[in-house]
Rosetta silent file (secondary structure, phi, psi, omega in degrees, C-alpha in Angstrom):
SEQUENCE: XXXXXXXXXXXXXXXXXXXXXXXXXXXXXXXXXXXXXXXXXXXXXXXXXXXXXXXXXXXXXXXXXXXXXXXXXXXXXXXXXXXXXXXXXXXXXXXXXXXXXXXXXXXXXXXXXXXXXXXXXXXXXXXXXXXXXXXXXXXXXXXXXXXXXXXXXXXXXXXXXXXXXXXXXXXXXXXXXXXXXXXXXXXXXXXXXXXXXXXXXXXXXXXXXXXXXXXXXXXX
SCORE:     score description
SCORE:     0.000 S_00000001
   1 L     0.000  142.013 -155.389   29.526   30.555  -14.309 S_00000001
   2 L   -89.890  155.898 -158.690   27.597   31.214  -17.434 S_00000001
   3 H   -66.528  -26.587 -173.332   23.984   32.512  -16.358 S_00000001
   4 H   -99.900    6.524  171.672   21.694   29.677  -17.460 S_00000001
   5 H  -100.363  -10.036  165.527   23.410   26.902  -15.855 S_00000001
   6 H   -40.324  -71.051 -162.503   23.135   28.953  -12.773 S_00000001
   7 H   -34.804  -46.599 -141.795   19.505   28.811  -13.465 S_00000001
   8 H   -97.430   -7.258  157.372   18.943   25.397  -14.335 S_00000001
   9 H   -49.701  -69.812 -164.228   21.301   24.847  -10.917 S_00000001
  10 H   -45.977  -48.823 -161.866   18.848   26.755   -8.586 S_00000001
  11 H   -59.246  -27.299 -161.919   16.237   24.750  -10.559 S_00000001
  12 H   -81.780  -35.582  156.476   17.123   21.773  -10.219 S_00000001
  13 H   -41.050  -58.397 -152.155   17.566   22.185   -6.244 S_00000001
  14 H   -76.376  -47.869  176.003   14.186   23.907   -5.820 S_00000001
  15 H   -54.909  -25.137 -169.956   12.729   20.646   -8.113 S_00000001
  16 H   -97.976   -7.057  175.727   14.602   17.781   -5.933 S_00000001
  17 L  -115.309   13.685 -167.329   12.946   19.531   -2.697 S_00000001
  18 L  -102.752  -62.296  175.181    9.707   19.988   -4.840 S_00000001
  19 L   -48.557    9.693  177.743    9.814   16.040   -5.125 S_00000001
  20 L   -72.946   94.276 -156.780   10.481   15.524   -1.542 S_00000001
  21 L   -95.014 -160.129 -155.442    7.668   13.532   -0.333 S_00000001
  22 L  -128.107  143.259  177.667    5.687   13.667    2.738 S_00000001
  23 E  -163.774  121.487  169.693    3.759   11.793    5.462 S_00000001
  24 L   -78.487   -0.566 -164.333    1.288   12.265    8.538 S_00000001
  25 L   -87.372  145.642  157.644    1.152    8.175    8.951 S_00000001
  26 L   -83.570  164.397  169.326    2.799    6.890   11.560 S_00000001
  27 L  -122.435  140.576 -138.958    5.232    4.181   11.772 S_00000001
  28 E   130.589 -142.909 -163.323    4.631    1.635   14.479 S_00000001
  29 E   -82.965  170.594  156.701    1.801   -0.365   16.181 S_00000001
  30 L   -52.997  -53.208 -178.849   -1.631   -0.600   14.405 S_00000001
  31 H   -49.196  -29.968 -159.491   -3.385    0.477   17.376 S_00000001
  32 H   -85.358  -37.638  172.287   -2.553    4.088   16.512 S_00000001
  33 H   -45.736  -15.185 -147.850   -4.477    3.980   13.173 S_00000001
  34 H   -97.676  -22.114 -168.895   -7.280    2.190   14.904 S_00000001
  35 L   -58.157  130.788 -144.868   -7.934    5.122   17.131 S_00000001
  36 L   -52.161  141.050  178.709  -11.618    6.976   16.726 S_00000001
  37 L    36.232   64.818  179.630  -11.609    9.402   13.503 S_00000001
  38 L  -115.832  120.086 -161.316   -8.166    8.672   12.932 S_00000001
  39 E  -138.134  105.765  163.227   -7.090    9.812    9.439 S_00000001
  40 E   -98.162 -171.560 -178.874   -3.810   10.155    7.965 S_00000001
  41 E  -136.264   82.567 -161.574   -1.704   11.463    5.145 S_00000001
  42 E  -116.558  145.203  173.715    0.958   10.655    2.548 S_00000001
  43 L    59.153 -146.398  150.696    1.664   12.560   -0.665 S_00000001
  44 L   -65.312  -22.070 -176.726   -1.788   13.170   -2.215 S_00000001
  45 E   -98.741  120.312  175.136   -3.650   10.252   -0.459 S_00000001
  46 E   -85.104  138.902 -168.650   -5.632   10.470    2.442 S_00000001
  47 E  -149.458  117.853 -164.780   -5.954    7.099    4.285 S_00000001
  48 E  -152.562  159.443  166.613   -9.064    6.760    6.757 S_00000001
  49 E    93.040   22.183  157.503  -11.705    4.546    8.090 S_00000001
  50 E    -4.156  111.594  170.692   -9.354    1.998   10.030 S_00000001
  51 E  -145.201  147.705  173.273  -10.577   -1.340   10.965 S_00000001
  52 E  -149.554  131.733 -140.679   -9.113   -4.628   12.535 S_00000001
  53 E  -137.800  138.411 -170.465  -10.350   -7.801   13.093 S_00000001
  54 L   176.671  102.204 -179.607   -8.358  -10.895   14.998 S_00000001
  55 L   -96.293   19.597  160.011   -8.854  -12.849   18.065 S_00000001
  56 L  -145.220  -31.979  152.328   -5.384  -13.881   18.711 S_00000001
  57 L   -79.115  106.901  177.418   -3.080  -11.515   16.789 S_00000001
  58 L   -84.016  141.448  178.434   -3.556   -8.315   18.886 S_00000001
  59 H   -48.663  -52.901  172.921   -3.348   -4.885   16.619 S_00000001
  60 H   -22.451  -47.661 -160.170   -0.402   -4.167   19.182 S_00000001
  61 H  -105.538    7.502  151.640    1.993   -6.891   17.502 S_00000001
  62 L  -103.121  118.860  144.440    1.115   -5.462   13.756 S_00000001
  63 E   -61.176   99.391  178.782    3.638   -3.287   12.549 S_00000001
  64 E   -80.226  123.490  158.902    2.872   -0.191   10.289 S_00000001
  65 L  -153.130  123.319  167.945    5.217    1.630    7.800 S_00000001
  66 E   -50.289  137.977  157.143    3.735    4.095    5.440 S_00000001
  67 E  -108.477  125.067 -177.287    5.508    3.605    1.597 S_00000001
  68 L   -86.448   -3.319 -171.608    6.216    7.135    0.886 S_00000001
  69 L   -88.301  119.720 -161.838    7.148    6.865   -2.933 S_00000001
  70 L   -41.551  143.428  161.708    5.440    9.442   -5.005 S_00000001
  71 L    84.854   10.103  159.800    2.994    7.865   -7.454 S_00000001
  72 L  -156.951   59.286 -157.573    3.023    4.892   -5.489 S_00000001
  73 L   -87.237 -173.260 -161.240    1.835    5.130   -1.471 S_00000001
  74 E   144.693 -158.417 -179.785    0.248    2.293    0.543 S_00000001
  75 E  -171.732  150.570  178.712    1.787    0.413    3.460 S_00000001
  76 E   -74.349   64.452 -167.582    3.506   -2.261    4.911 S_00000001
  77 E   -93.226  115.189 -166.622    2.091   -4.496    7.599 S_00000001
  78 E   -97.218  133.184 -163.436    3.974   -6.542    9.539 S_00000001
  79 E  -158.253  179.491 -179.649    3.295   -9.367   11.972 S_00000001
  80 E  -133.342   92.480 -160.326    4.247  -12.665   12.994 S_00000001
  81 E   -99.050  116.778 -171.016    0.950  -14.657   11.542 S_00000001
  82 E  -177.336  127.310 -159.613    1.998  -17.968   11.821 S_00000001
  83 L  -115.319  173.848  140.280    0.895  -21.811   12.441 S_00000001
  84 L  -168.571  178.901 -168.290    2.275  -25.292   12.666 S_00000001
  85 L  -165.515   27.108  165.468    1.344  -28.877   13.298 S_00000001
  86 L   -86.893   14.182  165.320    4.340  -30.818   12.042 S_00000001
  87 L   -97.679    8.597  176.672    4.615  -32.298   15.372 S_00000001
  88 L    96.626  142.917 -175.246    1.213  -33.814   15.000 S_00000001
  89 L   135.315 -178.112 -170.140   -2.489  -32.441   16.071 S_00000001
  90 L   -79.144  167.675  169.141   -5.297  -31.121   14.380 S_00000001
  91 L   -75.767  145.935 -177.988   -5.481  -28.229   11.842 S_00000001
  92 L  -111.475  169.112 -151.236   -4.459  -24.997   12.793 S_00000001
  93 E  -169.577  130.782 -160.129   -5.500  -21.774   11.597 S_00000001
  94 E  -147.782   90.464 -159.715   -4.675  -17.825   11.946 S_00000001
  95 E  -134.657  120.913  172.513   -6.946  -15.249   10.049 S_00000001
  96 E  -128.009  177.607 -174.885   -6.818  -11.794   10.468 S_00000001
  97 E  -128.914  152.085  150.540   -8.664   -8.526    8.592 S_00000001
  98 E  -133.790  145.632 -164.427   -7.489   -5.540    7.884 S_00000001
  99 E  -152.192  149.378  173.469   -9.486   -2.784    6.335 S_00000001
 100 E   174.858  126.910 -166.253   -9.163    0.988    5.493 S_00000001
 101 E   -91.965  151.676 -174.141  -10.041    3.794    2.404 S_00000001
 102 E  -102.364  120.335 -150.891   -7.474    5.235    0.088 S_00000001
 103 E  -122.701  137.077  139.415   -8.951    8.901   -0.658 S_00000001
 104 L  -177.977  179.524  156.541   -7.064   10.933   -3.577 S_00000001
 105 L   -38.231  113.609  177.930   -6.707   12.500   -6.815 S_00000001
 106 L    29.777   50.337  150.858   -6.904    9.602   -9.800 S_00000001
 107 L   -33.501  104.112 -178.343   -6.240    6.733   -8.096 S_00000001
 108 L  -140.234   36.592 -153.807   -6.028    3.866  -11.151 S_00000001
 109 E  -176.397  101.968  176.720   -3.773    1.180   -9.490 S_00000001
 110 E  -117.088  111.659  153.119   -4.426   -1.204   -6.726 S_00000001
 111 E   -81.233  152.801  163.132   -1.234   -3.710   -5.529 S_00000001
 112 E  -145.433  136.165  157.026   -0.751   -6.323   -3.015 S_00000001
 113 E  -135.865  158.724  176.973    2.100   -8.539   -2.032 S_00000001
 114 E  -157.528  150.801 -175.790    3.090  -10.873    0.963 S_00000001
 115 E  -125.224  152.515 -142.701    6.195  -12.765    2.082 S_00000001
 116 E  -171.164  171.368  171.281    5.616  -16.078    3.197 S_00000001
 117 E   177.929  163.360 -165.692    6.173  -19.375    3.538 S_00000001
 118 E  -165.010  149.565  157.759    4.619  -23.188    3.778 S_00000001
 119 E  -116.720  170.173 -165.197    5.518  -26.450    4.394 S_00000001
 120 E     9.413  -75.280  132.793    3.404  -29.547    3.714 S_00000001
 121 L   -83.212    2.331 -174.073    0.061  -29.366    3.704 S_00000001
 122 L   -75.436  178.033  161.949   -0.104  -25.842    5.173 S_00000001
 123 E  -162.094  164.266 -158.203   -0.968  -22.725    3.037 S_00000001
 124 E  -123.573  133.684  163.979   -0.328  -18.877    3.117 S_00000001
 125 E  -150.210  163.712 -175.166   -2.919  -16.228    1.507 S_00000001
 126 E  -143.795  100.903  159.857   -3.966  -12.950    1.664 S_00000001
 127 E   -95.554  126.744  141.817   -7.394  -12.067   -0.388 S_00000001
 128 L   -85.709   64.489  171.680   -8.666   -8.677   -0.760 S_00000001
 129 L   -31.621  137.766  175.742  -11.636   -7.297   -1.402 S_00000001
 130 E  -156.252  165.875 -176.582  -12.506   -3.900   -2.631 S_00000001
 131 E  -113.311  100.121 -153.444  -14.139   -1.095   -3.434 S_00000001
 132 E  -109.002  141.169  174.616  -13.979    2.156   -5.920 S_00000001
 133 L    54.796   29.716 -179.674  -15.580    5.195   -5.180 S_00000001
 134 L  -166.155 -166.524 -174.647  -17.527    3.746   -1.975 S_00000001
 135 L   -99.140  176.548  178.875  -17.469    1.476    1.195 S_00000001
 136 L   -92.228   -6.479  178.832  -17.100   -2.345    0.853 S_00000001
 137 L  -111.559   -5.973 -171.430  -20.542   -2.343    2.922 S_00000001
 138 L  -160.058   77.364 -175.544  -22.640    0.002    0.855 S_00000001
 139 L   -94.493  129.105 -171.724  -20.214   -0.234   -3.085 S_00000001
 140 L   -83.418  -20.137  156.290  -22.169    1.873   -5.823 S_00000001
 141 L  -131.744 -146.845 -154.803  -20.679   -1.320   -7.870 S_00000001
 142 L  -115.807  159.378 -160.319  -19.903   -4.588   -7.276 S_00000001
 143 L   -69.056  140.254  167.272  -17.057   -5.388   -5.108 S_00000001
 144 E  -129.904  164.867 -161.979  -13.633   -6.682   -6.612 S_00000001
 145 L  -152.681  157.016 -161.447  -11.221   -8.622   -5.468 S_00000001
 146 L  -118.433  160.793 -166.125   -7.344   -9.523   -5.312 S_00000001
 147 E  -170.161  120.905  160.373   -6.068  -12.908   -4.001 S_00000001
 148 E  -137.031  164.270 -159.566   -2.374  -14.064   -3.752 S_00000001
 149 E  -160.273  150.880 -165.631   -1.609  -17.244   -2.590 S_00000001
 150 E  -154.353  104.621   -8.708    1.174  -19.500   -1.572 S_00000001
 151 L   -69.665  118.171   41.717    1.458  -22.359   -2.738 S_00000001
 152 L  -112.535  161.479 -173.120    1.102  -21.825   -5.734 S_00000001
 153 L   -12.923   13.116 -176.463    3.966  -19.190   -6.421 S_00000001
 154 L  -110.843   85.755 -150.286    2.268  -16.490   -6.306 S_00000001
 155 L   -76.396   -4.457  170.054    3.213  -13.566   -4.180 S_00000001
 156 E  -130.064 -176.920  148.313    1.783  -10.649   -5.959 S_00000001
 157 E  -147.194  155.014  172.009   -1.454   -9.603   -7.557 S_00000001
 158 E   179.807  152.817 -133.738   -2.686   -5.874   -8.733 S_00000001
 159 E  -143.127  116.118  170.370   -5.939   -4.546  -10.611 S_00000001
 160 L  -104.379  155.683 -172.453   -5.849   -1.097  -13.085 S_00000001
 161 L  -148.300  146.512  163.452   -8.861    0.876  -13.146 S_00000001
 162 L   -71.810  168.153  172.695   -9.938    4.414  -14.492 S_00000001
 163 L   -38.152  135.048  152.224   -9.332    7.299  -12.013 S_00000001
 164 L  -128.781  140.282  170.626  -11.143    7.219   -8.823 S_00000001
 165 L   -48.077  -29.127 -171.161  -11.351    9.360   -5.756 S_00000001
 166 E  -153.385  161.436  166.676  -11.391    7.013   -3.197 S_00000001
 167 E  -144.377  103.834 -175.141  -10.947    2.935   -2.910 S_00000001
 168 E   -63.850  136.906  145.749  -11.833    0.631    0.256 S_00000001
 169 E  -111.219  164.823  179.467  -10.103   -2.688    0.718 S_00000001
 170 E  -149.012  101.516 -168.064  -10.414   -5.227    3.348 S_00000001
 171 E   -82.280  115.007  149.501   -6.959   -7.865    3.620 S_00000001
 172 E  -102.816  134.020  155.508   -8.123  -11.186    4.726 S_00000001
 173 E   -81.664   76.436 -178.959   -4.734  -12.916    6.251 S_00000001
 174 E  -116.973  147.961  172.862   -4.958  -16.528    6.648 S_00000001
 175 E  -107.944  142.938 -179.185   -2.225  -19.124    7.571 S_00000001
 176 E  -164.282  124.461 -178.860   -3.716  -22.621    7.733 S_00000001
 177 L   -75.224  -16.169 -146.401   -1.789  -25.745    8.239 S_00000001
 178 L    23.778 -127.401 -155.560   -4.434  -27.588    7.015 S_00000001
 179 L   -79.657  -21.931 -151.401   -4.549  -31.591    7.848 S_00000001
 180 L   118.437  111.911  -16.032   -1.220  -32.371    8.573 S_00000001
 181 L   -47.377  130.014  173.943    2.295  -32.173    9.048 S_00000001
 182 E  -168.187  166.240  160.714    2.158  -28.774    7.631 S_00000001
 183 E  -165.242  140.158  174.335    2.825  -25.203    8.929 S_00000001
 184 E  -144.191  155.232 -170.617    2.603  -22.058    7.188 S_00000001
 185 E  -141.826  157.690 -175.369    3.569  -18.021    8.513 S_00000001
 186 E  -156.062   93.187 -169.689    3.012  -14.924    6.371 S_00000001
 187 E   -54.063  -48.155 -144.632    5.573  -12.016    7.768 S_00000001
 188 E  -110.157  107.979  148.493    5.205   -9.386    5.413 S_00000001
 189 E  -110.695  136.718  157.579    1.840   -7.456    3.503 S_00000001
 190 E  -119.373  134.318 -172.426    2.190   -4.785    1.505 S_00000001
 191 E  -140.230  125.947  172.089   -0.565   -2.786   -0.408 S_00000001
 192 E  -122.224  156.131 -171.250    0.134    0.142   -2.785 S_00000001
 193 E  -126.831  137.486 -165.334   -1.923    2.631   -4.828 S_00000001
 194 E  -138.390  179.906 -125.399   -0.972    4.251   -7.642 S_00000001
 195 L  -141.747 -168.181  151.081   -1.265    7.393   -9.992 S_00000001
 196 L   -99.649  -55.121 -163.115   -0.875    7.472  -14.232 S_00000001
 197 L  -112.207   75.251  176.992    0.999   10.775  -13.916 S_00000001
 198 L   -58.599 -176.329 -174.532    2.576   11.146  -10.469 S_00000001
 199 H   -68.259  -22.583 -157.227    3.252   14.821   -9.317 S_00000001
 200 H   -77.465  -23.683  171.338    6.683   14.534   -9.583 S_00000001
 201 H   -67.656  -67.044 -119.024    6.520   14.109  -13.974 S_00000001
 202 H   -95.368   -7.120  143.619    3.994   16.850  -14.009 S_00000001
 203 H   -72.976  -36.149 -170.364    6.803   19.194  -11.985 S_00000001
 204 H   -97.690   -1.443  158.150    9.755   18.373  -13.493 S_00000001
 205 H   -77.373  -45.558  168.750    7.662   19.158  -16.914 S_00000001
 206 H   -61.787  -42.493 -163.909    6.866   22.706  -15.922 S_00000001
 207 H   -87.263  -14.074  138.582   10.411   23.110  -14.899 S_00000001
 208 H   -65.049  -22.278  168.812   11.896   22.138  -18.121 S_00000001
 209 H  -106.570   -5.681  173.978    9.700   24.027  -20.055 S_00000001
 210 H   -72.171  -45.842 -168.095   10.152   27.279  -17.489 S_00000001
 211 H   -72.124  -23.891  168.577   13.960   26.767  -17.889 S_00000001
 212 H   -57.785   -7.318  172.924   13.393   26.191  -21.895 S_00000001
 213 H   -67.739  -64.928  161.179   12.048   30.029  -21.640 S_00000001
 214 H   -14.031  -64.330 -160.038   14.374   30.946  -19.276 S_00000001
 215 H   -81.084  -32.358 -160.577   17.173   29.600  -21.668 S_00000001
 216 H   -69.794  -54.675  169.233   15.104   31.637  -24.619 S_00000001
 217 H   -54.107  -53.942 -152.029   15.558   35.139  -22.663 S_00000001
 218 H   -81.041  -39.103  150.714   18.850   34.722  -22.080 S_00000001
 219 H   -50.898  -20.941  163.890   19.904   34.269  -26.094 S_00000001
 220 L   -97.403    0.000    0.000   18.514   37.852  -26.779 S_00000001
């Protein structure tokens, strides 16, 4: 086998395990995030400072899974938030918080989505408040905030920024049937953070210009 496709073999191995990512988060209840100085890890981003807030959805019955894809980490949280009153009664009503900071290298990219659903008068939302380069209780600017909502259609929202080190958010999750027949449930959140350059361009560009060298050596 001629010598520089050898090369750009090995390389391309050593590059597809360079891009492999990584994660310290667990996947599973809430409660283990919630746990005293509990700080995890995916990729570049550090994710710490845990909070949950709910008097009838116990952190037990929220499901965590870390999204692992370089240049764009977060998480999934799953639950089964969810009212109705189309059999008649008063409005109902299901609101939970979730809160926690995203720590990392140039951070410029905050998402949110939720899957959902509503019938009559109910409605499904998720707002989020947040915070760059502080806490949401003591923000060196003023707090900003993300809001999707259902009905009307809208199941995602997400906010660009310049690089920052760190970002706080706080998800409020309300279901609300409101007066009646109505019911609304909200399954699914997801919130991701994202990067201009993940690592994985700024690797496979050194490794294209090592093997254009590489390839340079080998013609004399």
């Amino acid at each position: 086998m001629n010598r520089f496709y050898m090369i750009l073999l090995a390389s391309t191995v050593l590059a597809s395990s360079g891009f492999a990512t990584t994660t310290t988060c667990p996947t599973g209840s809430l409660t283990a995030y919630l746990a005293p100085s509990f700080s995890c890890m995916t990729n570049g981003l550090t994710f710490s400072n845990w909070g949950y807030t709910d008097l009838n959805v116990a952190a037990g019955s929220v499901s965590v899974t870390p999204q692992t894809v370089l240049g764009d980490e977060g998480f999934q949280f799953q639950s089964a938030w969810n009212v109705n009153n189309t059999n008649g009664g008063g409005e109902l009503r299901e609101d939970s918080l979730i809160s926690f900071t995203a720590t990392g290298p140039g951070i410029t990219n905050l998402e949110l989505f939720f899957n959902g659903s509503v019938t009559g008068t109910g409605s499904a939302n998720v707002t989020e408040q947040y915070c760059l380069n502080g806490t949401l209780t003591n923000c060196p600017g003023p707090l900003g905030q993300l809001s999707v909502t259902n009905p009307p259609p809208g199941f995602s929202d997400q906010v660009f920024f310049a690089p920052v080190q760190s970002i706080s958010v706080s998800k409020d999750i309300l279901v609300d049937t409101g007066s009646g027949p109505g019911s609304a449930m909200i399954s699914q959140v997801v919130n991701n953070f994202s990067s201009p350059e993940p690592l994985s361009f700024v690797l496979l560009g050194s490794g294209l210009l090592g093997l254009g060298l590489l390839r340079k050596r080998i013609k004399r």
